[in-house]
Steps between C-alpha positions, in 0.01 A plus 500: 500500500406707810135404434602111506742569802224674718259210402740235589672626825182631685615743773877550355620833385523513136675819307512590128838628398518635131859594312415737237769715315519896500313643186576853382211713571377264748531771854237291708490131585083548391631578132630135482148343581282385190285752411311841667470445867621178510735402794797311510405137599814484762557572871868576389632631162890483448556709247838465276655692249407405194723254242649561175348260219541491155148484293381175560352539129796593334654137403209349437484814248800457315407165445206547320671794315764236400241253433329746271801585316583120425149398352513805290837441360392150465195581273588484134 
């Protein structure tokens, strides 16, 4: 969006803000950027502490496990 921004409003400040959560082992705002000497791509960073989430894989799990056990009770 920055790109666009600076592209669009010629002459107009334009700033990249990024909200990223706190990751354990993470001591350096360079550890967040993708990859080996990579930098972040924002003037700003915000950084958050991080939020609790269930595994986003664990209904869609049980489902199948319940799915599994039906057809297999189902075969004769």
């Amino acid at each position: 969006m920055p790109a666009w921004l600076v592209r669009e409003l010629p002459g107009k400040a334009v700033v990249a803000v990024g909200h990223l959560e706190v990751q354990a082992g993470f001591l350096h705002p360079d550890d967040y950027a993708e990859g080996p000497g990579a930098a972040l791509p924002y003037d700003y960073v915000i950084f958050t502490p991080g939020a609790e989430r269930e595994d986003p894989c664990l209904e869609l799990r049980k489902k199948m496990d319940e799915k599994k056990a039906g057809s297999a009770a189902a075969r004769p």
